[in-house]
N, C-alpha and C positions, 0 to 999 in steps of 0.2 A: 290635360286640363283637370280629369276627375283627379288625380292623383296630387298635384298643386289642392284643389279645393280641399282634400281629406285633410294635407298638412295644416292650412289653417287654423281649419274647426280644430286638429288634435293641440294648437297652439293658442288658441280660443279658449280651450278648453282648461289647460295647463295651470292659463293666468285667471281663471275663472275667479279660485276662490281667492287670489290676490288681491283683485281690482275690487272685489266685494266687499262689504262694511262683513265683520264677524264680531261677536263678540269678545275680546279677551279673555285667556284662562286666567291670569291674578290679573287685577286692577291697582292701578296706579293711585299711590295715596292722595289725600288733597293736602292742604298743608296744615289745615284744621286736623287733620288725623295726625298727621306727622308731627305739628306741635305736640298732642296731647302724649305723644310715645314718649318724645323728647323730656316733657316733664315729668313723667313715670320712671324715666332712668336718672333721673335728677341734673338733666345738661342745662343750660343757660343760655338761651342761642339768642343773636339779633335775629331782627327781620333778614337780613340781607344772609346770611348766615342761615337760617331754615329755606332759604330758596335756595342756595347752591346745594345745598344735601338732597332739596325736592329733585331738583334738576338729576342730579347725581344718581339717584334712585328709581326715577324716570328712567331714565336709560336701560340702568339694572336689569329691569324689569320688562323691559323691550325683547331684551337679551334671554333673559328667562322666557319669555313665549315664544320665543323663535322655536322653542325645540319641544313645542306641545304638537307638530307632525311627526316628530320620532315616535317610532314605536317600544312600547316598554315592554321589554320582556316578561315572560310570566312564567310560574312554575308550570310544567307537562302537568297536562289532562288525558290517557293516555286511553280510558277506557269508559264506553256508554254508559248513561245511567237515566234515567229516569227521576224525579226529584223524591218522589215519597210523600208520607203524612202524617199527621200527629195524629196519634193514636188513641182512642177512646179509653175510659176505664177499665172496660172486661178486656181489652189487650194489654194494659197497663196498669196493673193492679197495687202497683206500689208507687206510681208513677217517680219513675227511673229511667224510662224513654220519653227522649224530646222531640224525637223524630224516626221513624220510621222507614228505610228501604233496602234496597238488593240490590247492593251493585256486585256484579263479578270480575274477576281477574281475569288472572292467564290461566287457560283451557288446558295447556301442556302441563300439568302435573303441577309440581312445588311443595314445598316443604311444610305450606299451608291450605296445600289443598285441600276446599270442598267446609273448610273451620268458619264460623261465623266470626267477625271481630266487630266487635261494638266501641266507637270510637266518643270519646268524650266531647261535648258541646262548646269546646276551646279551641278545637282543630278544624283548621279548614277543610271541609270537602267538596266540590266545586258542583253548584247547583241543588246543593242539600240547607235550605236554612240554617242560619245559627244565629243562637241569642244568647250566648252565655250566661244563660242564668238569667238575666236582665230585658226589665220590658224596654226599658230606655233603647235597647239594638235588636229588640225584636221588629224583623223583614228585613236584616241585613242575611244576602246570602253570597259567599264568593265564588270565584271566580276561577277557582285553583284549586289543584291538591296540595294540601302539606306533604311532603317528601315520605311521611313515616305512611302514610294513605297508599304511595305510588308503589312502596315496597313492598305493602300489605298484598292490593293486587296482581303486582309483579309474581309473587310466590303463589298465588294462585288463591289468595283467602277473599271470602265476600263480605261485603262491608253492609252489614245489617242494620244501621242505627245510630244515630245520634244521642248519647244521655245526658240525662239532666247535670249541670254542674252548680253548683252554689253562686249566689248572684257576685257573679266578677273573679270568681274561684278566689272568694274571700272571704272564706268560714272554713270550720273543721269540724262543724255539723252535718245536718240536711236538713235545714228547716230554712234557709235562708232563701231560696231558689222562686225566680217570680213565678214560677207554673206550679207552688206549692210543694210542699216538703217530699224527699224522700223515704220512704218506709222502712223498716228495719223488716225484713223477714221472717228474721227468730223473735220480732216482739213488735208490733207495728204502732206502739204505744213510743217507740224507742226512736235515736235517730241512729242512719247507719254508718255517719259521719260523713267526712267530706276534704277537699272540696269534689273531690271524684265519685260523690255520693250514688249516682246511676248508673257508672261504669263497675261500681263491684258490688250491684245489687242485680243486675242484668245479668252476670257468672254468677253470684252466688243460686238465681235459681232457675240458670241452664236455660236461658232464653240467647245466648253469645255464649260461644266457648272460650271465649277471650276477650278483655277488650283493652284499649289506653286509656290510660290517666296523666294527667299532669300534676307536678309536685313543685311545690314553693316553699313551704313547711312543714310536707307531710300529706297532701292529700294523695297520695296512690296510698300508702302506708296505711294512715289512719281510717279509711271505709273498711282496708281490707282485715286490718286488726276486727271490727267490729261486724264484718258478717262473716268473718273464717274461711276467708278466700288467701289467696297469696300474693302477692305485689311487691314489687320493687322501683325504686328510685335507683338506677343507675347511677355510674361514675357520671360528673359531669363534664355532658361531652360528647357519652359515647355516644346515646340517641339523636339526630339532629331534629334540631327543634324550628324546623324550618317550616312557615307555614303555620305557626300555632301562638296565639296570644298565649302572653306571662306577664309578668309583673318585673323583672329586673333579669338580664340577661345574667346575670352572675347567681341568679339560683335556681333560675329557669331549665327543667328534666321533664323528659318524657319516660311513662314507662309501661311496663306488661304486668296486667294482672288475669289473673287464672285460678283454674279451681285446683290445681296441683305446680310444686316444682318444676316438674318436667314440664307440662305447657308454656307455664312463664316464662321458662328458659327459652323454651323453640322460638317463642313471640320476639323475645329480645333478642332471639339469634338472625330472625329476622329484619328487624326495625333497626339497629344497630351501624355501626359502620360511616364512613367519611362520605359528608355531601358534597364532596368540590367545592370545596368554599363558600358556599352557602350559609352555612351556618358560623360566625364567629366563634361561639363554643367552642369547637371541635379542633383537635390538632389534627396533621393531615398524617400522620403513619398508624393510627387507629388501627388497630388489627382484632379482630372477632373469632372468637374460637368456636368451634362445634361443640355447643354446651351441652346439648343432648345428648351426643353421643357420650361423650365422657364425662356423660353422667350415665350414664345404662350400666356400667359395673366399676361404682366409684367406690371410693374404701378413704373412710373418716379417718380409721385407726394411725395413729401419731397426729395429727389434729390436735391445738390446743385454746380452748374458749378460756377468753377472759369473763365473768363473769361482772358487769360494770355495775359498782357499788352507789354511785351516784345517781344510776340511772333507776335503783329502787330507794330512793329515800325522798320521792315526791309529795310536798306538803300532802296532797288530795290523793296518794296513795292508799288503792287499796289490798289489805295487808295479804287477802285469798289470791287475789292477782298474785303479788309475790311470788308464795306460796306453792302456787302452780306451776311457774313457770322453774322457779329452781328446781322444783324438781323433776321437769320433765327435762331439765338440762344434765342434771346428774343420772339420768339415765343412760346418758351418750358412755357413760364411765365404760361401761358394759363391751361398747364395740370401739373403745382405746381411744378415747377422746380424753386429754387431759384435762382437766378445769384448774381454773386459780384464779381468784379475787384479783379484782385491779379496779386502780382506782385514780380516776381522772378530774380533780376539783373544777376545774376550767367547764366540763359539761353542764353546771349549773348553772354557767353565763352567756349560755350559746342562745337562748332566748332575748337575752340582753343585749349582746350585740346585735344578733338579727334586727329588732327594734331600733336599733342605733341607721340601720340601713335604711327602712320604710323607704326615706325621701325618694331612694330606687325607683320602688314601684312609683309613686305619685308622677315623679318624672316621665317616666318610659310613657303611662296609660295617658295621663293628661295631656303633658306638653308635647309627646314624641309621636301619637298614634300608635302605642303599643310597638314601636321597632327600633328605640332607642338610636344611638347617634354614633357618630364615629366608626363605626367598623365597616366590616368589607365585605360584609355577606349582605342575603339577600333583604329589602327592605316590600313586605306587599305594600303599596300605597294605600289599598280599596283599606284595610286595618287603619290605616289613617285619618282616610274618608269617614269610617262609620264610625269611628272613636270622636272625632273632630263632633260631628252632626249629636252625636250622645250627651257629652260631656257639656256642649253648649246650647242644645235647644232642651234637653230633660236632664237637670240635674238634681232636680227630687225625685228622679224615679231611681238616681243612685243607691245600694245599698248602706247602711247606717255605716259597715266594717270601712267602707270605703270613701264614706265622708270622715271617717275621724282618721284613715290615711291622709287626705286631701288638707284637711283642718290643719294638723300638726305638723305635717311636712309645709307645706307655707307658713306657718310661723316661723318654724325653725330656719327655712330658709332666707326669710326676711330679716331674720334677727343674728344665723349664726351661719350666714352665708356656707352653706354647706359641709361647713366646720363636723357636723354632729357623725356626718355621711360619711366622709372622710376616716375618721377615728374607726367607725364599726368596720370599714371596708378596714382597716390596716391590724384590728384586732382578731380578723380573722386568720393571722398568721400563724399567733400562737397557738390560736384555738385547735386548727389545723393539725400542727406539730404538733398539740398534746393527745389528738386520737396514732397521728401515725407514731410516737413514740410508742406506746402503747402496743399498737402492733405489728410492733418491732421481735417482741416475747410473747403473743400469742397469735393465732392464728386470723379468728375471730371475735369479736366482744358482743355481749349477749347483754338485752335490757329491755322493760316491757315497752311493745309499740306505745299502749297507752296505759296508764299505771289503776286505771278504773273499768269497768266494764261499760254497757253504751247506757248515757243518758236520756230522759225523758225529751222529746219531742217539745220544742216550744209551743203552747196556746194562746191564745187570745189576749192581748190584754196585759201584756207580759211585761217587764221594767224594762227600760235601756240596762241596763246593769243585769240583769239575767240575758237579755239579747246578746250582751260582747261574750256572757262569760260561758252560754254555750256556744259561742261562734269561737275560741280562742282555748278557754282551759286545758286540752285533750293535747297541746302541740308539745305538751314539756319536752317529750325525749327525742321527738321529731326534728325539730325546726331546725338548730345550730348545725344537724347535717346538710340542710343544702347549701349553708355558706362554706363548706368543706367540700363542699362535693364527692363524698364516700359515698360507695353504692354500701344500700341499706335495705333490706326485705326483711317483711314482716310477713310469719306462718302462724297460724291456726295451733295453739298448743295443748285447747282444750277447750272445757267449756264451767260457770259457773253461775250456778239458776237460769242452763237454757242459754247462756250467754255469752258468746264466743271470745277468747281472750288470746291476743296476736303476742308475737314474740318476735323481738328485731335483732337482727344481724348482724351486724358490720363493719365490711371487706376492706382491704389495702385498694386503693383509687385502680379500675380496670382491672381487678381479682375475683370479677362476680361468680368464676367458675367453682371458686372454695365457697364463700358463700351460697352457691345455689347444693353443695352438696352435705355442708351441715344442717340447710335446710331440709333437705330431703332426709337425712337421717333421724332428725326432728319428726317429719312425717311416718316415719319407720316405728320409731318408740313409740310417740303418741299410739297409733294407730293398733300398736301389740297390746297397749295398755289396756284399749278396749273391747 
């Protein structure tokens, strides 16, 4: 009789939330809404004709909450933490950190044991706030690690920190960021660029031994040019970006920055590598080499640097920038590095196509929740969630860089139905083919990260027109590589008035190993110099 009675109640219990009223996860349009859609797509419906569609959709939509008890999978949380906190001035003296804590890895050793990594305010880290930059998402916190987090702690590195990213990682300053600008170190009057602007101001003064950046245009590259750190922009692909708001899957990288080669490399030896399909990015025979090691007694000698002619002849070129960098490149002569001039007319236009793409980003961040459509990797919803909640309840707390994405990509859309997107995405082909012909007859091609040293710090009061142009001007030699997706790093090749001036790379697509070791021969000369 007890054993009858428990069946019941457990069948009582079953249909519980059946028989109950719940609320819906989507709601069912009325036909006042569904009209208004219908006219926005420009259809012409009878009455009789908007009720079969209601009907029709009704259903749909039935169908769609059926499967709000499935459970959705998430990326592994794999390791305790505690949340942390945002950190005061006298901890935060350039303010570069957005947040503040210690999480630890694996106890058993690793390749990054005991290293602090400071990961950029882009990337999920599951119960650490993030606001990218933006008040609009600040108290969104997820729910998940990003994959390049789980590797981080896998090898045994602890995860110290949140930094500051430029508002929507859509500048190539530090002044754009809603918790106030980034500091330059070597000149605090200065910016340290961006959009990675607290990820390589945190290494530059040894507060993270390491940290990630994301790159869309250049933001690992261009902070690290301007505080004399190291960074790279990987092939794309090789990092999975799984886990991390971007702006367009097609030029979305994740990378390592360090205050030397050899770290950079280790970081990326780490983070590197095939997420099971996770990431559409990535192909699945991905193979990662032990960079450090063979880098510990690499030899440049028959090594041959292009020397890329276009990449110094930028309007806003400055001629000491030049100046320094050719010559610390013809120092490699020394240890049997060949040089020769090459010259690629097409890198002048890699800005221009990029521009042609925009609609990318507006699409992914607006319409898509930052996980774009169509592929087979993983999608975080909650990035949906807080993008959705941003984008339509504050969109004056938007940054300027990313209303005048928003602006122009809807016209253009409205008017040239994606025509314009189209073109940029198919002229990346040539563009492509004219670096890799190129590095067909030399080894690597050498050109300044940024062709000026850092500028002033926006103030108060300041024009629209001085806001885009220091949010924008610094990407000249940057940008056209991440629609190519060549890995590209920028070293430290000197300094002019106190002023750090980077010098860029760039390898055949998954060749970072040559690359990482012109760099460091780079390091070698500079460093006899002084």
């Amino acid at each position: 009789m007890e054993e009858k009675q428990q069946t019941n109640n457990s069948q009582t219990r079953g249909n519980y939330t059946r028989e109950l009223y719940s609320a819906p996860w989507v709601r069912n349009p009325t036909t006042a809404q569904l009209a208004d859609v219908a006219k926005n797509l420009g259809f012409h419906l009878e009455d009789e004709e908007l009720k079969a569609f209601h009907t029709m959709i009704k259903g749909n939509i039935d169908v769609i909450n059926s499967t709000e008890s499935l459970v959705e999978p998430q990326l592994p949380t794999r390791y305790p933490r505690l949340p942390g906190y945002r950190p005061d001035s006298t901890e935060n003296p350039y303010n570069a950190w957005y947040w503040k804590c210690e999480i630890h890895g694996a106890t058993s050793g690793g390749k990054l044991a005991g290293k602090r990594v400071a990961i950029k305010d882009n990337i999920a880290v599951a119960g650490v706030p993030m606001m990218y930059g933006c008040h609009a998402l600040e108290g969104y916190t997820p729910n998940f690690d990003a994959t390049v987090i789980t590797k981080i702690l896998d090898a045994g590195g602890i995860i110290n920190g949140k930094t500051v990213c430029e508002n929507l990682i859509s500048s190539g300053g530090s002044s754009s960021a809603a918790k106030g600008p980034v500091l330059n170190p070597h000149d605090t009057t200065r910016t340290s660029g961006g959009s990675s602007s607290g990820s390589a101001v945190v290494v530059q003064v040894g507060d993270a031994d390491m940290a990630i950046g994301s790159d869309q245009g250049g933001s690992v590259r261009l902070p690290s040019s301007w505080t004399g750190i190291v960074g790279i922009k990987p092939t794309h692909g090789l990092v999975p970006y799984t886990g991390a708001l971007g702006m367009d899957a097609a030029i979305d990288h994740l990378g390592p920055m360090a205050r030397t080669v050899k770290d950079c490399a280790l970081l990326l030896e780490v983070i590197a590598g095939y997420d099971g399909g996770m990431d559409p990015r990535q192909q699945p025979n991905i193979t990662v080499p032990e960079y450090t090691k063979e880098l510990e007694n690499s030899d440049v000698n028959g090594l041959k640097i292009g020397i890329l002619e276009e990449g110094f002849t930028a309007p806003n070129a400055d001629q000491r920038v030049n100046t320094l960098l050719k010559d610390v490149i013809n120092r490699l002569a020394d240890v049997g590095v060949g040089i020769e001039d090459t010259s690629i007319p097409l890198h002048t236009q890699g800005g221009a196509i990029w521009q042609c793409t925009e609609e990318g980003n507006h699409e992914n961040m607006f319409r898509l929740g930052g996980n774009g459509t169509g592929h087979t990797g993983y999608y975080p919803t909650s990035f949906a969630i807080a993008l959705g909640k941003m984008f339509t309840s504050r969109p004056d707390d938007l940054p300027d860089t990313m209303k005048l994405v928003m602006l122009q990509s809807e016209y253009l859309k409205q008017n040239y139905m994606s025509q314009v997107y189209c073109r940029g995405r198919n002229l990346v082909f040539p563009l492509r083919q004219s670096y890799d012909d190129a590095l067909k007859t030399v080894d690597v091609l050498a050109l300044p990260t940024i062709p000026f040293t850092a500028t002033k710090l926006l103030q108060k009061g300041t024009t629209m027109q001085e806001y885009f142009k220091n949010c924008l001007e610094m990407a000249h030699n940057s940008i056209g590589f991440n629609l190519t997706g060549h890995p590209v790093l920028s070293v430290n090749a000197g300094f002019i008035d106190g002023l750090p001036v980077g010098l860029t790379l760039v390898g055949r697509h998954y060749d970072e190993l040559t690359v990482f070791k012109v760099a460091q021969a780079i390091e070698n000369v500079r460093d006899s110099a002084n």
